[in-house]
Steps between C-alpha positions, in 0.01 A plus 500: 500500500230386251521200362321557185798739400724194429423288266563114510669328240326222321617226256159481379519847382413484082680821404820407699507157263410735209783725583750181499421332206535844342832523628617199406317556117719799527815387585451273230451728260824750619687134442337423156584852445858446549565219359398670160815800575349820564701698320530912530232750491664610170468144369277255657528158537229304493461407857503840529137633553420132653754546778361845627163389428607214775578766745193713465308200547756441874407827610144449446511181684710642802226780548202249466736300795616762694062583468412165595735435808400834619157589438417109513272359219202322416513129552477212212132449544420810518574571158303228350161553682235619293716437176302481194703251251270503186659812322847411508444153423293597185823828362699195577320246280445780247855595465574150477251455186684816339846349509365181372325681252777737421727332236219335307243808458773785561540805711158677415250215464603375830533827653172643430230244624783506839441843530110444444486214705673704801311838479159314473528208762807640743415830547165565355502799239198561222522393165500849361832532628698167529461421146679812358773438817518148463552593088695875550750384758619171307533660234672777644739291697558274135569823326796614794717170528444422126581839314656682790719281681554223220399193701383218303152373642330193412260576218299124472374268246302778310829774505325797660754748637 
């Protein structure tokens, strides 16, 4: 028999730890669901989309598992060799200066220069086209929870939107 055909299990498998913590983020989620009352599907509670939201996110994990234990999985190390830190680091630092900037210039002052900022320094796009995206699609997205879904967004010290 070949020995290649079975495959060894490994604690220091990454997607096996992956799958777990999934699990348990699920099962939590199925319990959170619950103890909000489910309800019917006539009349939902309000645990109601949480709780099977809870058990997608079990099956998911049991198939990236079941995956791991038998197909075996990259290591820890692995994953972090050749990892190149300086473009998440900087989305998270800019979505951190949005929320700060949020409540005290409002939803489209802060928006814009984030979407500017992203589509020029993240993922490099000419200036012909991320100004009218970094403009259209604020704008668009303002227009959509304001007007259409009636959500109250945080219009800043100078009232705009």
């Amino acid at each position: 028999m070949n020995d290649h055909s079975t495959v060894r299990f490994k604690l220091n498998n990454s997607e096996l730890w992956g799958g777990l913590i999934g699990l348990a983020l699920g099962v939590f989620v199925i319990r959170s669901g619950l103890k909000l009352k489910l309800g019917t599907i006539n009349d939902p509670g309000s645990g109601y989309v949480l709780f099977y939201t809870g058990i997608l996110m079990c099956v998911f994990a049991v198939s990236i598992i079941i995956g791991a234990v038998t197909e075996g999985g990259p290591s820890f190390g692995s994953r972090w060799v050749d990892a190149r830190w300086s473009k998440p680091l900087l989305v998270i630092a800019c979505l951190t200066a949005f929320s700060f900037a949020l409540d005290p210039l409002g939803f489209l002052l802060s928006s814009i220069p984030l979407m500017l900022l992203l589509l020029r320094v993240i993922d490099p796009v000419r200036w012909s086209l991320a100004i009218p995206i970094a403009v259209l699609v604020p704008l668009g997205m303002w227009w959509v929870l304001k007007r259409l879904l009636l959500i109250q967004l945080p219009s800043g010290m100078f009232e705009i939107g």
